[in-house]
DRENDOGU-222953 format. One record per residue (C-alpha): residue in three letters; x, y, z; residue number from 0. Coordinates in pm, whole numbers, m for minus. Each point is the difference from the previous one (the first is absolute). Layout:
# residues N
aa = ala&east = X&north = Y&up = Z&i = NUM
...
***
This chain:
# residues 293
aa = unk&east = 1545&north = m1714&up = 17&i = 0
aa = unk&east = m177&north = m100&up = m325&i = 1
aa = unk&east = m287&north = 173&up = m146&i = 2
aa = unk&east = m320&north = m30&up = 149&i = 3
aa = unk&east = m299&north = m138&up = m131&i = 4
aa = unk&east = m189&north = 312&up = m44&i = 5
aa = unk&east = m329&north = m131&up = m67&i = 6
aa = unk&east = m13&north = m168&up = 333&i = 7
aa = unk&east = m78&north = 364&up = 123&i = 8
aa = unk&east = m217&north = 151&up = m288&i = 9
aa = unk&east = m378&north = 42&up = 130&i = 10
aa = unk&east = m260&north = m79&up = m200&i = 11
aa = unk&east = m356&north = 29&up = m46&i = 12
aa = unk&east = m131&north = m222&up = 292&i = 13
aa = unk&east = 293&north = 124&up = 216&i = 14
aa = unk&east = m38&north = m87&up = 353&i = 15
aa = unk&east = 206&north = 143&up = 247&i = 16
aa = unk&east = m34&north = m346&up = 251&i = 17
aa = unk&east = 178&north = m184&up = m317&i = 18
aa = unk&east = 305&north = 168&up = 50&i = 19
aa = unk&east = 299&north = 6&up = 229&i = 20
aa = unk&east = 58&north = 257&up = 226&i = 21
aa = unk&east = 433&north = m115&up = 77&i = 22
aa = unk&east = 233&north = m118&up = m254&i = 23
aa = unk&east = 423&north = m68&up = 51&i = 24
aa = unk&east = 71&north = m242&up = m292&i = 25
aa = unk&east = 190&north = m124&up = 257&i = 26
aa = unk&east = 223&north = 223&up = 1&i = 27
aa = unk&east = 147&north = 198&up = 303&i = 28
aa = unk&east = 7&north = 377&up = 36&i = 29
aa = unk&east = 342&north = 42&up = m92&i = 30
aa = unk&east = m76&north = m184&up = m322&i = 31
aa = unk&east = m303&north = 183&up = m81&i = 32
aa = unk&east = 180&north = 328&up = 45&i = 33
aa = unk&east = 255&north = m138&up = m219&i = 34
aa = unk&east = m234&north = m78&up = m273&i = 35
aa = unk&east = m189&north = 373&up = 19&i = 36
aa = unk&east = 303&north = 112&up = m35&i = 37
aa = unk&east = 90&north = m143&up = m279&i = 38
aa = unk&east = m350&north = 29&up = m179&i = 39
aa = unk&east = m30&north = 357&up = 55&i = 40
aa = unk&east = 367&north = 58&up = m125&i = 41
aa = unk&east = m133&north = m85&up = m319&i = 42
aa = unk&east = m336&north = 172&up = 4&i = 43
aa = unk&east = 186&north = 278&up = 16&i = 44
aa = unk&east = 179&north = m81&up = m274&i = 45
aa = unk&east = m320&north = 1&up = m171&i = 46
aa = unk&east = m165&north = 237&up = 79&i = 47
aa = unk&east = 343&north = 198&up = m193&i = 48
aa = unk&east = m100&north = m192&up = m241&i = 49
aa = unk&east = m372&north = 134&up = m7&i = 50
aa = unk&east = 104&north = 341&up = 21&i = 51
aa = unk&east = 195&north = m8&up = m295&i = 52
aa = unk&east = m230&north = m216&up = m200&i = 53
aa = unk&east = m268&north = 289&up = 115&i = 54
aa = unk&east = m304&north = m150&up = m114&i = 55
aa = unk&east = m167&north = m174&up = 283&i = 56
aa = unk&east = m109&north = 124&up = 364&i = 57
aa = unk&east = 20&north = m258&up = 315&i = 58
aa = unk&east = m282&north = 43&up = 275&i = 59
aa = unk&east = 30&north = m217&up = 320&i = 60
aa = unk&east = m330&north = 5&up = 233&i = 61
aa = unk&east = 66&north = m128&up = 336&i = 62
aa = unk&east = m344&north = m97&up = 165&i = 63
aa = unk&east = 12&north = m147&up = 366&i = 64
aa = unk&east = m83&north = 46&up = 353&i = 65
aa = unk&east = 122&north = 200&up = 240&i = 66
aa = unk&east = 358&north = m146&up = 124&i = 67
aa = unk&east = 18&north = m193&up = m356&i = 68
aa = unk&east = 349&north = 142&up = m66&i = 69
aa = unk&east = m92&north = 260&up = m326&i = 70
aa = unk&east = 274&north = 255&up = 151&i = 71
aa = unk&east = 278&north = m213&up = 65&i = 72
aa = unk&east = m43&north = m215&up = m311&i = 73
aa = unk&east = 19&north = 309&up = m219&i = 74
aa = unk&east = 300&north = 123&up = 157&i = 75
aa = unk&east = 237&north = m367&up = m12&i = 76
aa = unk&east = m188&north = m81&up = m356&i = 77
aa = unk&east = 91&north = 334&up = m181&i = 78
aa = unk&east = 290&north = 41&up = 210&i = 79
aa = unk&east = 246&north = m51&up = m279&i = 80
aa = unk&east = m243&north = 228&up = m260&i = 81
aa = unk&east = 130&north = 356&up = m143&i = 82
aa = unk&east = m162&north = 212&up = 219&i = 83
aa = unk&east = m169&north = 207&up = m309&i = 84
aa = unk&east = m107&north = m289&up = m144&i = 85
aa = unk&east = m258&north = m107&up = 270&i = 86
aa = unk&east = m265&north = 209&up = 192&i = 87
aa = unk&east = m194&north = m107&up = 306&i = 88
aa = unk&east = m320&north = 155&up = 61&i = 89
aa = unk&east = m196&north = m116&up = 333&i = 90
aa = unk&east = m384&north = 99&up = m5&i = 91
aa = unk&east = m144&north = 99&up = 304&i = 92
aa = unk&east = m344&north = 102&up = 99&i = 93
aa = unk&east = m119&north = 287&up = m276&i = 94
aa = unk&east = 14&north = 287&up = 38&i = 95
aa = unk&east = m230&north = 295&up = m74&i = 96
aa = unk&east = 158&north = 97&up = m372&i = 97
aa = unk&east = 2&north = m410&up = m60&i = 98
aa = unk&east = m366&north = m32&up = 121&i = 99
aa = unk&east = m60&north = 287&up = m275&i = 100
aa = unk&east = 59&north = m217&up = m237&i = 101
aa = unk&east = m81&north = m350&up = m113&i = 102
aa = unk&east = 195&north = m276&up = 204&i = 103
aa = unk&east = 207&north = m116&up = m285&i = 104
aa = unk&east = 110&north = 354&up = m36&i = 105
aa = unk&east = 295&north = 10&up = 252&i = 106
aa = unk&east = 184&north = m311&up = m157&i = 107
aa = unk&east = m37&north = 88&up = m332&i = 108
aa = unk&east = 195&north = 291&up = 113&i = 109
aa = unk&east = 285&north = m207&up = 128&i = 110
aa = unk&east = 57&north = m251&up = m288&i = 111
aa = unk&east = 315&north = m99&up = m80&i = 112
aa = unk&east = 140&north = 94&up = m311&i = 113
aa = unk&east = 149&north = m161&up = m323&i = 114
aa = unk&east = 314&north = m156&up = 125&i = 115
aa = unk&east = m52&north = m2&up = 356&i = 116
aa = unk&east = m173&north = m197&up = 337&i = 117
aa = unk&east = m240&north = 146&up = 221&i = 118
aa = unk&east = m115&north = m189&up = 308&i = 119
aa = unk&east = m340&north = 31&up = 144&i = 120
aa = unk&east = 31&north = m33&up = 381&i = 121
aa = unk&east = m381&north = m101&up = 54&i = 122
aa = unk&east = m196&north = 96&up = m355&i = 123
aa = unk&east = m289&north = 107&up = m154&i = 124
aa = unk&east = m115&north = m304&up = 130&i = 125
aa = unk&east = m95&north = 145&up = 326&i = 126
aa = unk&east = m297&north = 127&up = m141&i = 127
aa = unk&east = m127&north = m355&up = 21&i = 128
aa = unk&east = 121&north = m110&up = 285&i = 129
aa = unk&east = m10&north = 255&up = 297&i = 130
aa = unk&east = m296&north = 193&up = m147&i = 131
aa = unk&east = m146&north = m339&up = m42&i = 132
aa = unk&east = 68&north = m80&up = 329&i = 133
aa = unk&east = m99&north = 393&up = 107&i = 134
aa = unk&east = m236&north = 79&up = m241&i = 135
aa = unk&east = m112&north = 313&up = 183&i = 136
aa = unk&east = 364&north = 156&up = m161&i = 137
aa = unk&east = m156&north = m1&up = m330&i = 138
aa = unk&east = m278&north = 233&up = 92&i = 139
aa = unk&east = 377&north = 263&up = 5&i = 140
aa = unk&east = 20&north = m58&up = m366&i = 141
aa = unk&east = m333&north = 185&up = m72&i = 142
aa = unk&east = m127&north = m229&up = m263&i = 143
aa = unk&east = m367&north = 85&up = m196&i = 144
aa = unk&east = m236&north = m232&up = 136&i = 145
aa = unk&east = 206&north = m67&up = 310&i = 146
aa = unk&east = m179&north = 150&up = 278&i = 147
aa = unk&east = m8&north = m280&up = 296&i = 148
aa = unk&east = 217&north = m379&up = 65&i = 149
aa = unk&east = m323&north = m119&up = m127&i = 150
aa = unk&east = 71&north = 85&up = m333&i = 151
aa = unk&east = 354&north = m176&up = m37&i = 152
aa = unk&east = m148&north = m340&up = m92&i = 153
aa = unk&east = 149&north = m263&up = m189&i = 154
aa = unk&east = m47&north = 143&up = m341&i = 155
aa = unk&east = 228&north = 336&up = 165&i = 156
aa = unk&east = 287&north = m254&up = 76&i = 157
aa = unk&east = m56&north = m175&up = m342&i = 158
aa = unk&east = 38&north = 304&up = m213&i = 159
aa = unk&east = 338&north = 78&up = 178&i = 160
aa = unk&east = 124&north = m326&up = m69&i = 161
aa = unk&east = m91&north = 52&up = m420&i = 162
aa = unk&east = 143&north = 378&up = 61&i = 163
aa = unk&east = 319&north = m111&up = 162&i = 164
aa = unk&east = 52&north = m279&up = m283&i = 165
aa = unk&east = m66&north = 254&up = m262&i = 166
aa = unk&east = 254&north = 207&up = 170&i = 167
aa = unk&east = 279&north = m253&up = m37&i = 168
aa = unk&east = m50&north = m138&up = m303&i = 169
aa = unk&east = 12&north = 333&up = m116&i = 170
aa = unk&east = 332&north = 43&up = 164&i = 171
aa = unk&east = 135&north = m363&up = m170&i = 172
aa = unk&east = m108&north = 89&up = m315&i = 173
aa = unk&east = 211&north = 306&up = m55&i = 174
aa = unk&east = 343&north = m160&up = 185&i = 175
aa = unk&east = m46&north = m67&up = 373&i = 176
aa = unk&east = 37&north = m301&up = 80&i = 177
aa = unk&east = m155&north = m102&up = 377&i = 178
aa = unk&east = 65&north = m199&up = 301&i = 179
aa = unk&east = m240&north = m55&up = 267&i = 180
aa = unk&east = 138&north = m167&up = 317&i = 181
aa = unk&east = m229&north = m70&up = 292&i = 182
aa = unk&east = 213&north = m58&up = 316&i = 183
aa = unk&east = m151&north = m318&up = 147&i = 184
aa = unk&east = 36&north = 19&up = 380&i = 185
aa = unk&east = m121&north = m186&up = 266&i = 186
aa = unk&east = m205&north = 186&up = 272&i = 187
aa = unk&east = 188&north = m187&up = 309&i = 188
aa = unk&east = 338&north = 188&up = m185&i = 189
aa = unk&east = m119&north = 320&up = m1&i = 190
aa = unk&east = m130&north = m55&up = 342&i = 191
aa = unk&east = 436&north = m55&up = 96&i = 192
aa = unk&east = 87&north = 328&up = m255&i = 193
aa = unk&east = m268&north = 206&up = 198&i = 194
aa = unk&east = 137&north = m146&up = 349&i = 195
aa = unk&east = 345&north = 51&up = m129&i = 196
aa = unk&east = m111&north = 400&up = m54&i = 197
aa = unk&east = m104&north = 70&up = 310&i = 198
aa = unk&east = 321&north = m167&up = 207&i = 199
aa = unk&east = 270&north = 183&up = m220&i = 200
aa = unk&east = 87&north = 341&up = 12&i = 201
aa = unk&east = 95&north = 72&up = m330&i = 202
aa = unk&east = m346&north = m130&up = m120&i = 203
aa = unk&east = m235&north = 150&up = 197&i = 204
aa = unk&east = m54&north = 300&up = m249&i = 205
aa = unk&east = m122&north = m319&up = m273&i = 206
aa = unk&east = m330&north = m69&up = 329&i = 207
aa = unk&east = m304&north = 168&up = m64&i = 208
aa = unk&east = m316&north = m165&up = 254&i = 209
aa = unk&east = m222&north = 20&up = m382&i = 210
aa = unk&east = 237&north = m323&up = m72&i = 211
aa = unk&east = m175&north = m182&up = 240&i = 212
aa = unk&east = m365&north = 130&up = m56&i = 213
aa = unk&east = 74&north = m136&up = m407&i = 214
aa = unk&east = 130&north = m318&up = 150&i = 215
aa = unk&east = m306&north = m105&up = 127&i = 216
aa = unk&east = m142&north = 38&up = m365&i = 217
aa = unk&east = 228&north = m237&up = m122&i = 218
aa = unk&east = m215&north = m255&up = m195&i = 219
aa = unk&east = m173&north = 294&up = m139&i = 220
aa = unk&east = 312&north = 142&up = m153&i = 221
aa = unk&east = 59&north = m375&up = m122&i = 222
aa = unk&east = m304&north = m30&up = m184&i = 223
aa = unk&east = 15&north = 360&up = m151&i = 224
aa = unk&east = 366&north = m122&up = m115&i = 225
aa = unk&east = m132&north = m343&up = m181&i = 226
aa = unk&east = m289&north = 198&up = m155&i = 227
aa = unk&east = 234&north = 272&up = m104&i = 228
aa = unk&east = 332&north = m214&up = m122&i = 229
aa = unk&east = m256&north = m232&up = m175&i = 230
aa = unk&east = m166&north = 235&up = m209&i = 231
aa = unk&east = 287&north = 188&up = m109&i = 232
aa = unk&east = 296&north = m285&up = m89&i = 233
aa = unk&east = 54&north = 27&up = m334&i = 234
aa = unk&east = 259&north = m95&up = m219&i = 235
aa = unk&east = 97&north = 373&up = m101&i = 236
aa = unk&east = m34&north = 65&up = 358&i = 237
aa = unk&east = 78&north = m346&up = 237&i = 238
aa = unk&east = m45&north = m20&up = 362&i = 239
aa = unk&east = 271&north = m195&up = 216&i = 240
aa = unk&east = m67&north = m136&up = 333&i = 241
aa = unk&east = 326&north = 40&up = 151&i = 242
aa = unk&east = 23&north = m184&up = 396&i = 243
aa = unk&east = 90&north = 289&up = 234&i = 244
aa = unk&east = 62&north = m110&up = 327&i = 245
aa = unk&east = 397&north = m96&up = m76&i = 246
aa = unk&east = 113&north = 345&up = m162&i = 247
aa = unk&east = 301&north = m83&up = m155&i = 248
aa = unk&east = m114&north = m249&up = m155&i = 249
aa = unk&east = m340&north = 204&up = m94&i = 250
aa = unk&east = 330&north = 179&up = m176&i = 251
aa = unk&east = 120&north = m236&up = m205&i = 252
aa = unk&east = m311&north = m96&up = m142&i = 253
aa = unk&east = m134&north = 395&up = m122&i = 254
aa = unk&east = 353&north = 25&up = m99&i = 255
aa = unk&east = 16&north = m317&up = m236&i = 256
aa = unk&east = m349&north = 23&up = m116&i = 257
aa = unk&east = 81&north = 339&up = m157&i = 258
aa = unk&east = 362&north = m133&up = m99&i = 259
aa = unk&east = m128&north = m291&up = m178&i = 260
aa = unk&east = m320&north = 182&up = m163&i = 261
aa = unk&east = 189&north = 307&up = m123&i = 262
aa = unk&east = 285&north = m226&up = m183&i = 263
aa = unk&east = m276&north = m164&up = m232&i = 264
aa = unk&east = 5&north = 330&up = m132&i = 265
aa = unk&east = 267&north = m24&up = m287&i = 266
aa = unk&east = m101&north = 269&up = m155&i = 267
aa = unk&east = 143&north = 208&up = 276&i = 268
aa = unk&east = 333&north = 86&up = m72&i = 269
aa = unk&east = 269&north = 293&up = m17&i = 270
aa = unk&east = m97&north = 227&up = m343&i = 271
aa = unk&east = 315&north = m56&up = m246&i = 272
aa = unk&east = 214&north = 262&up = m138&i = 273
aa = unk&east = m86&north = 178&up = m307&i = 274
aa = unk&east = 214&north = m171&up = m307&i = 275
aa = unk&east = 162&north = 334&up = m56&i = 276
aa = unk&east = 109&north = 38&up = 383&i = 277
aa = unk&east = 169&north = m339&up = m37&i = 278
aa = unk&east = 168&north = 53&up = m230&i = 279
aa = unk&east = 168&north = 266&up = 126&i = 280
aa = unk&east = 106&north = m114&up = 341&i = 281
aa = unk&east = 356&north = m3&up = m28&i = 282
aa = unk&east = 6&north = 356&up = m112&i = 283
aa = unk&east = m221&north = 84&up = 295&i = 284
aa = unk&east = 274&north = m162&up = 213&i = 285
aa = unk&east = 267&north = 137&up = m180&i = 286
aa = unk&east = m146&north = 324&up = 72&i = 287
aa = unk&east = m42&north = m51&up = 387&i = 288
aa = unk&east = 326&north = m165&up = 14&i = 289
aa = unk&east = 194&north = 301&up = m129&i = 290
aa = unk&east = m121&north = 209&up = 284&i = 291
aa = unk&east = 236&north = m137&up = 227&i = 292
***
């Protein structure tokens, strides 16, 4: 498959989530889609070598969607090829008491990845607009002066979180990580079949909690938190993608390209070169292993 056209899926500023699809194929089957992840992911791999050695930038992936979007299996066929130490997953649950001690950003800051590696975000920092938006009575947990009662999380609350959490990645850009936001797009008759499809097999019944349902019916909530959210914090140091969900492998292909295609432009990333003195004395270093035999 050729590339894609990435900035059919960058969000902007007046990003509405009604303009986008929720199913893509490129009409393509499945077997040809897991042909081309393969392939794609072959050579992030590759890369991310690449930006180990080179050792001077730091790759986060945030994965934003709801429940049933496919975050966990995306992660696992998308970084499936990956060096296991150079990529760390971190999923973020609902704080807890030492995380609610501290300021909300505090627990991913903790978990950055560093020079030369990825780190994946299974659901973000950007929960703290979205379900807290959604349940605002959660922030009253976080203890904040001035905070005492829902009726003091008004609009200027969710505004300030939106200038804190931009702060808090440009600040992350500007000393060598670059970001990738993906918002997985899907439609609310598909998770509807993945939540059906958890309760009549076995094997997925553990992924079936009854709160799935009771968020379901806040559906066009979440959706308008998500707009508000993804449109005031797309950026060009830190873009948003709208990737269409409901056909996961081909959800696949797309994260997978986008961060193939994006990461190439970097030419500056590249394997460090050997000292002119090291060179130059390569044959002797061989010379020296070969006469162990």
């Amino acid at each position: 498959m050729n590339n894609i056209n990435i900035e059919k899926y960058r969000a902007t500023k007046d990003f509405k989530i009604s303009e986008n699809e929720t199913f893509g194929d490129f009409n393509r089957s499945d077997k040809e889609l897991k042909k081309d992840l393969s392939k794609i992911r072959r050579e992030l791999g590759e890369f991310q070598d690449t930006i180990y050695a080179h050792g001077k930038y730091s790759i986060l992936v945030c994965l934003q969607g709801m429940d049933t979007a496919g975050k966990d299996s995306l992660i696992r066929e998308v970084f499936k090829d990956f060096n296991v130490s150079g990529v760390e997953v971190h999923s973020f649950k609902v704080p807890t008491e030492l995380e609610l001690s501290h300021n909300y950003l505090w627990r991913h800051y903790l978990v950055l990845p560093a020079k030369g590696k990825f780190g994946v975000f299974n659901r973000t920092h950007y929960e703290n607009v979205l379900v807290t938006r959604v349940h605002p009575e959660y922030i009253l947990n976080e203890h904040i002066p001035g905070i005492h009662s829902v009726d003091d999380i008004d609009q200027k609350f969710w505004d300030k979180r939106f200038e804190q959490i931009n702060d808090f990645e440009r600040h992350l850009a500007e000393n060598g990580t670059l970001i990738f936001k993906f918002f997985l797009n899907l439609s609310k008759e598909e998770q509807r079949q993945r939540l059906l499809r958890r309760l009549a097999i076995k094997e997925k019944h553990w992924k079936f909690s009854p709160g799935d349902l009771k968020e379901r019916k806040l559906w066009s909530v979440y959706q308008d938190c998500y707009e508000e959210a993804i449109s005031k914090t797309t950026h060009d140091h830190a873009p948003w993608f709208a990737i269409p969900a409901d056909n996961k492998k081909a959800t696949r292909v797309i994260v997978a390209s986008i961060l193939l295609q994006s990461l190439k432009k970097y030419k500056d990333i590249r394997e460090p070169m050997l000292s002119e003195k090291i060179m130059a004395n390569l044959d002797s270093y061989e010379e020296q292993l070969q006469s162990e035999q």
